[in-house]
C-alpha positions in Angstrom: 32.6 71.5 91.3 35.1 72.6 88.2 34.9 76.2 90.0 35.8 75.2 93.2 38.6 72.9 91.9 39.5 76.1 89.9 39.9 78.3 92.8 41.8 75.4 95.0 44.5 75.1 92.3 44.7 78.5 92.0 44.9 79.6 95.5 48.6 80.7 96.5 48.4 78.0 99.1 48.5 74.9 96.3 51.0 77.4 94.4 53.3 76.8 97.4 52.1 72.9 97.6 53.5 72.1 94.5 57.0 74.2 94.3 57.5 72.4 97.9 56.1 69.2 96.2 58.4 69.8 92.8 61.7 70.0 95.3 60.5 67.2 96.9 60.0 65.1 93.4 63.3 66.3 92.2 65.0 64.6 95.5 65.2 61.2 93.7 67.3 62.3 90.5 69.9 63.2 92.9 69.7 59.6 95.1 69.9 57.6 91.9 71.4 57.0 88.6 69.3 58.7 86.1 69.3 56.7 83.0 69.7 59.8 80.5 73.4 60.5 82.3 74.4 57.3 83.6 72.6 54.5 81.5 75.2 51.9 82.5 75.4 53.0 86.0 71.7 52.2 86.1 72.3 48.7 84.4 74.4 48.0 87.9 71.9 49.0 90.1 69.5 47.0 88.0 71.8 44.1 88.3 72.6 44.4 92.0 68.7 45.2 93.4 66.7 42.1 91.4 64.0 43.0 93.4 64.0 46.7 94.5 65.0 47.3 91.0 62.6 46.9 89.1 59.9 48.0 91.0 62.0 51.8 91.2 62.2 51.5 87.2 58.1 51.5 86.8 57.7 54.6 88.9 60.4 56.0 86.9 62.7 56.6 89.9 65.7 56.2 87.1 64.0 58.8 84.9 62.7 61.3 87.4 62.9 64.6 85.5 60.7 62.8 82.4 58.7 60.6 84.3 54.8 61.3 83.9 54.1 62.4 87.7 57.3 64.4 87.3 55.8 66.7 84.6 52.5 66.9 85.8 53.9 68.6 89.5 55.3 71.0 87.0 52.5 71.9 85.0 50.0 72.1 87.8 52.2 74.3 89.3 52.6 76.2 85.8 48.7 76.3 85.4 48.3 77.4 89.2 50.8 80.1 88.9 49.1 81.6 85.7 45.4 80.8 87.4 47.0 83.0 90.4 48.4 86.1 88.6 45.5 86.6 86.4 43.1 87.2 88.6 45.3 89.5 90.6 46.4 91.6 87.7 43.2 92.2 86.7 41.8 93.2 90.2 45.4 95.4 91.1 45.1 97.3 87.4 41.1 98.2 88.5 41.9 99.2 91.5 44.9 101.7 90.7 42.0 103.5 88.5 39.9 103.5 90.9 39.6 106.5 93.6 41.4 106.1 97.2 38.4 104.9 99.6 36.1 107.1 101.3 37.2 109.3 104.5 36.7 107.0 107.2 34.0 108.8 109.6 36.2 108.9 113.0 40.5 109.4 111.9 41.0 109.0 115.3 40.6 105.4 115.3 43.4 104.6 112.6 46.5 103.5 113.7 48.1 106.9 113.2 46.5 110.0 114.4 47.0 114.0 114.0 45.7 117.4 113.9 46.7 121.0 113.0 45.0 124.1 114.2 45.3 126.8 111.7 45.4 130.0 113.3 42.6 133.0 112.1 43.3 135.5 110.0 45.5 133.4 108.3 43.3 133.1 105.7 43.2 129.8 104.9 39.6 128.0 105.0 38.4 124.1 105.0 38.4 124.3 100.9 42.2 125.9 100.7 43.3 123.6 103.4 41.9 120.2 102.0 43.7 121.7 98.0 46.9 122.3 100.0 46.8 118.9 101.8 46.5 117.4 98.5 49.4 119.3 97.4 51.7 118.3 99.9 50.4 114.5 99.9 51.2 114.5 95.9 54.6 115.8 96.7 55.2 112.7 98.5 54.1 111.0 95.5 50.4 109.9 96.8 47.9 109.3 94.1 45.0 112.0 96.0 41.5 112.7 95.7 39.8 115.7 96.6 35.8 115.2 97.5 33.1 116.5 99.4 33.9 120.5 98.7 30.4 121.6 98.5 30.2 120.3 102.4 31.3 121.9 105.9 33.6 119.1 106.3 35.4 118.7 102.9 38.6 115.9 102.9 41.1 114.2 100.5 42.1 110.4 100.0 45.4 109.2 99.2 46.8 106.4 98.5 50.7 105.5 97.4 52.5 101.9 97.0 50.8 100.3 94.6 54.7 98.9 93.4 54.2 96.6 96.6 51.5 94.5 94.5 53.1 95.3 90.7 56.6 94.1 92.3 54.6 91.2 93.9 53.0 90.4 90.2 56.0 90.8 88.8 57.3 88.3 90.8 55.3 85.6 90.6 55.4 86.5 86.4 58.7 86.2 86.1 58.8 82.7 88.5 56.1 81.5 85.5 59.4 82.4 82.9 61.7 81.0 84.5 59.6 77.5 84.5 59.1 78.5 80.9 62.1 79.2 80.2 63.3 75.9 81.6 61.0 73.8 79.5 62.1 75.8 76.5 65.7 74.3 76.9 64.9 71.0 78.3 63.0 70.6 75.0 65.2 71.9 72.4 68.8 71.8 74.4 71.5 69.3 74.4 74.5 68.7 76.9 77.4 66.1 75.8 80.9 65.3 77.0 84.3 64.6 75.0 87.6 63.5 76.4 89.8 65.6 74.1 93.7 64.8 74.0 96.4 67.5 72.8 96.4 67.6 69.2 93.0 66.4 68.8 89.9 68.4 67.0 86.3 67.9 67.9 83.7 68.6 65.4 80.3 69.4 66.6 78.5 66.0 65.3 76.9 63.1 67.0 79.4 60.7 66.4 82.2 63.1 67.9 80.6 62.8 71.0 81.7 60.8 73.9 78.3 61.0 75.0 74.9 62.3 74.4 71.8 63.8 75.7 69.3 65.4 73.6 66.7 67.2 74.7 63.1 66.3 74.1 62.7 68.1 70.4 66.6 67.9 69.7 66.9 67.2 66.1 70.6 66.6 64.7 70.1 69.6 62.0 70.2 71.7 65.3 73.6 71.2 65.8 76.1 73.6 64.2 79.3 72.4 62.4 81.9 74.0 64.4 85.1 72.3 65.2 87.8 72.5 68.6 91.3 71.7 68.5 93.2 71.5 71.6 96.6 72.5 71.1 97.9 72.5 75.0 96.6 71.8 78.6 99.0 73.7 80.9 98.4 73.2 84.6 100.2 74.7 87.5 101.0 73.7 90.9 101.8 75.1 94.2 105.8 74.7 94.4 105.9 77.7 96.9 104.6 76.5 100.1 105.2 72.9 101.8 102.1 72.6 103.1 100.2 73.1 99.9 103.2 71.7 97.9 101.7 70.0 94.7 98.3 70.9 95.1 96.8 72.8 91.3 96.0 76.2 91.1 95.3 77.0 87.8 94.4 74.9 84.2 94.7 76.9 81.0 93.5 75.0 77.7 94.9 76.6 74.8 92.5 76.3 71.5 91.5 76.5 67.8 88.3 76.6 66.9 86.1 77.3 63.9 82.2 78.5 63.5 82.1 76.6 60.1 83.8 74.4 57.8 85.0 77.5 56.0 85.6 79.9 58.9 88.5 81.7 59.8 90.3 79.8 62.6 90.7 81.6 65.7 93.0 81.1 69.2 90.8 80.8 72.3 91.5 79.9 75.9 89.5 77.8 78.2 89.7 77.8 82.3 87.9 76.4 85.0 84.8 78.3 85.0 85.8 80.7 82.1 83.4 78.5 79.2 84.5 79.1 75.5 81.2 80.3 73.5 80.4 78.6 70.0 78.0 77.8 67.5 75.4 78.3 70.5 76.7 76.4 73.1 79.4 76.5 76.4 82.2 74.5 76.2 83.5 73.7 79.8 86.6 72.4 80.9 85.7 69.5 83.7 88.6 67.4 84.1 92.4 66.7 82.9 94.9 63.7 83.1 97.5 62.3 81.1 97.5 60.4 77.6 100.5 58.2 77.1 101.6 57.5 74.1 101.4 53.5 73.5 102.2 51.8 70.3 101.4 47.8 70.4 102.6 45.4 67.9 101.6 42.1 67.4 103.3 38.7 66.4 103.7 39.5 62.7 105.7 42.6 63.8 102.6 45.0 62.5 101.5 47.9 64.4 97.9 46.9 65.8 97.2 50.0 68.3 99.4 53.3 68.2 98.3 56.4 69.7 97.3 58.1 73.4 95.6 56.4 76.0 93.7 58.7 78.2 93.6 57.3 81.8 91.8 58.1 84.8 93.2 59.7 87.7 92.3 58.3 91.4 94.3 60.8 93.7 96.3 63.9 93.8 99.3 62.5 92.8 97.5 61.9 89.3 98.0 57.9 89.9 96.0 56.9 86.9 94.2 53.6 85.8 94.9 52.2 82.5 93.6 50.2 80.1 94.4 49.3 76.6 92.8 47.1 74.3 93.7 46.0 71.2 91.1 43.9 68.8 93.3 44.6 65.8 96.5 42.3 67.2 97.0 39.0 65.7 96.8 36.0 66.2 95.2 36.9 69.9 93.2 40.1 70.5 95.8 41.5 73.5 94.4 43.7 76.4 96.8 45.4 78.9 95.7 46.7 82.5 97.5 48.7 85.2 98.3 52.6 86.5 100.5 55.0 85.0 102.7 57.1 87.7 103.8 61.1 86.6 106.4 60.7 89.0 107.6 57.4 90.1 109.2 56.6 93.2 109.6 52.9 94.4 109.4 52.1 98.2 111.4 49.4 99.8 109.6 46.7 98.9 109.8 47.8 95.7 106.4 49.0 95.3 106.1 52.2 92.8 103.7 54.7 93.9 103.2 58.1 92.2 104.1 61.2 94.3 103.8 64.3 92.4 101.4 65.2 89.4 104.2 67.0 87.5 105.6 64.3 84.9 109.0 64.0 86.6 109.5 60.5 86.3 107.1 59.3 84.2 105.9 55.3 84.6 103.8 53.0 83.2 102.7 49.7 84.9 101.0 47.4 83.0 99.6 43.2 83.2 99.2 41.5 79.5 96.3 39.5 78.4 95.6 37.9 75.6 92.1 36.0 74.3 89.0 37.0 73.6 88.3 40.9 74.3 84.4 40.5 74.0 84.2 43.8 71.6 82.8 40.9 68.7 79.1 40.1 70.1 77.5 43.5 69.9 77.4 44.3 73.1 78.7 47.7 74.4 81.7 47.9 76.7 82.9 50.3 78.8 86.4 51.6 76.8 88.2 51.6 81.2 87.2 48.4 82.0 88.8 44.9 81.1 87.0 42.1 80.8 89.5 39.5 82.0 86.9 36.6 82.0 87.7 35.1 78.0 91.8 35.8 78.7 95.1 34.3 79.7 97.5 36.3 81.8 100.7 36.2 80.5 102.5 39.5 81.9 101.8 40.4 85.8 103.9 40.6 89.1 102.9 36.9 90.1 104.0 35.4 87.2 107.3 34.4 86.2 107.5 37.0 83.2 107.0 39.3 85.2 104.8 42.9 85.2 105.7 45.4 82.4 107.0 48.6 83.7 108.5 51.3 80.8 109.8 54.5 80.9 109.4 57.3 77.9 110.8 55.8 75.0 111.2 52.2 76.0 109.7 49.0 75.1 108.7 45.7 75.7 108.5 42.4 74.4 105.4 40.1 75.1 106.3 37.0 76.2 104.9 33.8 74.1 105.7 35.1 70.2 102.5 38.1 71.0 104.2 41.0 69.8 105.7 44.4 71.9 104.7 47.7 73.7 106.6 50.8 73.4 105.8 54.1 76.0 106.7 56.8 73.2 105.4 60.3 75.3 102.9 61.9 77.4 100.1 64.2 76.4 97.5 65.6 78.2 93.7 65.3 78.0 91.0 67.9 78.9 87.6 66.3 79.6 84.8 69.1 78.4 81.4 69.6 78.7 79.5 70.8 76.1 75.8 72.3 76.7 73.6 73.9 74.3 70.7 75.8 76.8 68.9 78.3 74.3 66.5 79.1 77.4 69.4 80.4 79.6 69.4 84.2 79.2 65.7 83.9 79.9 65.7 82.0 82.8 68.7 85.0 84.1 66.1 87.8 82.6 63.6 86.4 84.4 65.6 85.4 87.6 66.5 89.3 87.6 62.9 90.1 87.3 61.8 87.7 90.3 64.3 89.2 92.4 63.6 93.1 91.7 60.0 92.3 92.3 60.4 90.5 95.5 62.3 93.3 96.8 59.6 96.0 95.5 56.8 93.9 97.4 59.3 93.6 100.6 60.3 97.0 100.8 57.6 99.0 99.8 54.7 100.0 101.5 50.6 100.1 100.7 49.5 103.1 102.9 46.4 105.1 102.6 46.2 108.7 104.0 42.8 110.7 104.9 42.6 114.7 105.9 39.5 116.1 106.8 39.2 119.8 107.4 36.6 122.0 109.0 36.0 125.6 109.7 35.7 127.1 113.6 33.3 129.6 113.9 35.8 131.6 116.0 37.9 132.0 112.4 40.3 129.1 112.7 40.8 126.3 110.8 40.6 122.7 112.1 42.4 120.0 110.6 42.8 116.2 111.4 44.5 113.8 109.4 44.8 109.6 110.2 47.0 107.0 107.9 46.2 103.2 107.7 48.8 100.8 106.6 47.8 97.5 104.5 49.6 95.4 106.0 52.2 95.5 108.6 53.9 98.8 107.9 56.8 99.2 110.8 57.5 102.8 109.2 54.2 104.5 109.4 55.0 106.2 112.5 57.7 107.8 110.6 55.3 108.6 107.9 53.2 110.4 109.9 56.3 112.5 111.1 57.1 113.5 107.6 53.2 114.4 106.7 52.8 116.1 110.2 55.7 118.5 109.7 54.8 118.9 105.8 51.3 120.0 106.7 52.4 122.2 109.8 55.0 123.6 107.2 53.0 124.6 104.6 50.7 126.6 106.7 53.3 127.6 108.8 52.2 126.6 111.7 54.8 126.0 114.8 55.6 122.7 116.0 55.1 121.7 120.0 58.1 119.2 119.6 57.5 118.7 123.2 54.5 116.9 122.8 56.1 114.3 120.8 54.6 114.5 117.5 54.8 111.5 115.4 55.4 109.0 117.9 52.8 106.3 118.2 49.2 106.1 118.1 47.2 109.2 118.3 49.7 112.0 118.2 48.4 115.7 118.5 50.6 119.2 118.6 49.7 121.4 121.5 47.9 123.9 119.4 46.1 121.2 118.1 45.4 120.0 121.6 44.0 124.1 122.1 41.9 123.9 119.3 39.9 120.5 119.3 39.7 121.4 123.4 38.2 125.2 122.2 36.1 123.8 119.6 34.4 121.4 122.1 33.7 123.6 124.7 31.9 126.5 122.1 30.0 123.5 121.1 
């Protein structure tokens, strides 16, 4: 029973079973949140399916990629793949030292048939003709084998494209390193994100991330202590045609980075798929936006928030949501919502919308609250929402103070003794993606490999060729020759061209090329027609 399970798992049928099955399992991680990349996304769905939920969480629908039944597609398919090859390898390296097959008894029943009448007095025999057979089959690079001299009849085997099964094993090899290869980083690579705003440095440490995920071995001492600065985000827009007017056609980070603590600083640029390569891993540039410059003061007159706020952009006009929350401000915690415009433009209801992404006329629109923030219970919050549930709304379009709308360098008093909010600039903000895949060059290695041996096992051919040669009692020599394809072999009628005219070449014997030689089936020249007809009737 274990060797028949054995030989089904093995079998290149289950092989292609479980790579349809593994595509099929991977389906899911693209359907739903995966809780390693979006844990709180998954909290939602948690929240808004009570029922379905639940149940999707204990077949580990939200964990797909390290969920039990997950993993054990991919290593049947591993073991299946290896159980495969083995086997083959060995059989494939016996039989390239192994001798061609014995001469089939009748030539004229392979798929390609011929035979060349060597004139007498040329003085070439059966023996000389079957050596110079050989020679011309070797010159086409077959691997020949010369037997049965000591006979009236003697013949030589060949045999060429044994690349079709080495570029087939190599294949299937290199598909078993590339799932290797893919383990190897999904166990010991990382991938995290940081929203990095002009000015700012990154250093390569968990707490500078934005966020996380470590592979299944990562261990922080893998992580090296380089740093990134980015000095400038310059983006460029179409100003040249109207009907692509504003649209971005190029993003160019300018940075400073360092290998070490102690390394020589050096200027780098990042672009949209151009990655910046250090301490071992990519750095990507993913996203952009702008960072206004806020500085929030509260009742006593002391600064409680000051710095850039990095919004998010919702359309090609880089509209952006923002939100600013400020714990620090006394004697209410104050919270700010609303959308910051590059370049404002107010409609006639006096409604301002954003209509280029180029900082022409910058805006910020803002509502004030003030109460609890719910940052003190332990509980995380996402940094671009508000919770509005614990506040008061003192500052918004409905209400008699009004909303809060500021240009660069102007400010604003808070209604109710609650301090001010000044917009002092704009900066920019590149979102990056940082991946650390230490299997990547082998899964390319081995992706290279795959492909060069799928292409030897498609384009190359496993033929076997047989000549038999025999002496005429009138002084000529008879010759027939027949080739076999393994496989479907669309060019072995042209093969047998090639060998026909090499053979009728070397023994320089004319061609009938009105008799068609090569074409299909059993092709004969008209001498050779003569000569087997002769031979037959002396018989």
């Amino acid at each position: 029973m274990f060797r028949w399970a054995w030989r089904q798992l093995t079998s290149m049928r289950t092989a292609l079973f479980l790579l349809l099955m593994l595509a099929v399992a991977a389906v899911p991680g693209s359907l739903f949140p995966q809780r390693p990349s979006a844990p709180s996304e998954v909290t939602q769905y948690l929240k808004d399916n009570p029922v379905s939920g639940p149940v999707m969480d204990w077949f580990k629908l939200f964990d797909v990629y390290s969920s039990p039944w997950f993993a054990a597609i991919y290593l049947l398919l591993f073991t299946s793949l290896v159980g495969c090859v083995l086997p083959r390898a060995k059989i494939h390296a016996k039989a390239m030292r192994s001798a061609p097959p014995r001469t089939p008894k009748r030539l004229s029943r392979l798929a390609e048939y011929g035979t060349v009448t060597i004139p007498a007095g040329s003085g070439v025999d059966a023996e000389t003709a079957v050596r110079d057979a050989a020679v011309v089959l070797k010159s086409r690079r077959y691997r020949v084998d010369i037997r049965d001299l000591d006979t009236e009849r003697p013949s030589v085997g060949a045999e060429i494209g044994f690349l079709k099964e080495v570029g087939n094993l190599i294949f299937h090899t290199a598909m078993i390193g590339v799932l290797a290869a893919i383990a190897f980083s999904g166990l010991f690579g990382y991938s995290g994100q940081r929203v990095l705003v002009e000015g700012e440095t990154f250093v390569n440490t968990l707490a500078s991330y934005d966020k996380f995920t470590p592979g299944a071995n990562f261990a922080g001492n893998n992580l090296e202590p380089y740093s990134v600065q980015l000095d400038r985000l310059v983006v460029k827009y179409d100003r040249s045609t109207e009907a692509h007017y504003g649209q971005p056609l190029d993003f160019t980070a300018t940075l400073t980075t360092k290998d070490g603590p102690e390394a020589e600083a050096k200027a780098q640029t990042l672009k949209v798929n151009d990655p910046v390569g250090i301490g071992g891993t990519n750095v990507y540039l993913v996203g952009n936006g702008y960072a206004p410059v806020i500085t929030v003061k509260d009742g006593a007159g002391k600064v409680a928030f000051q710095g850039p706020v990095v919004t998010i952009p919702t359309d090609g006009a880089y509209t952006s949501l923002v939100v600013i929350k400020v714990p620090d401000a006394k004697p209410e915690q104050l919270g700010f919502v609303g959308f910051f415009l590059p370049t404002a433009l107010v409609d006639e209801k006096g409604v301002a919308f954003g209509s280029d992404p180029d900082p022409f006329n910058p805006q910020l629109n803002l509502n004030a609250f003030t109460g609890d923030l719910g940052l003190d219970g332990g509980i995380p919050r996402n940094v671009y929402t508000l919770d509005t549930s614990k506040m008061t709304e003192i500052n918004s379009r409905n209400l008699d103070a009004g909303g809060i709308v500021l240009g660069p360098d102007q400010s604003y008093t808070l209604p109710g003794n609650n301090g001010s909010i000044s917009f002092d600039g704009i900066k920019r903000f590149a979102a990056l993606d940082i991946r650390h895949d230490p299997g990547q060059v082998y899964v390319l290695v081995f992706a290279l490999l795959a492909l060069a041996g799928l292409m030897a096992s498609l384009f190359m051919s496993r033929r076997r060729v047989w000549v038999r040669t025999g002496n005429h009692p009138d002084g000529r020599t008879m010759v027939e020759f027949g080739l076999l394809a393994r496989g479907e072999d669309h060019r072995l009628a042209g093969e047998y061209v090639a060998i026909n005219k090499a053979l009728h070449a070397k023994w320089l014997v004319p061609m009938d090329t009105a008799g068609q030689n090569g074409e299909q089936g059993q092709s004969t020249t008209n001498d050779s027609a003569q000569g087997v007809a002769a031979a037959s009737k002396d018989h």
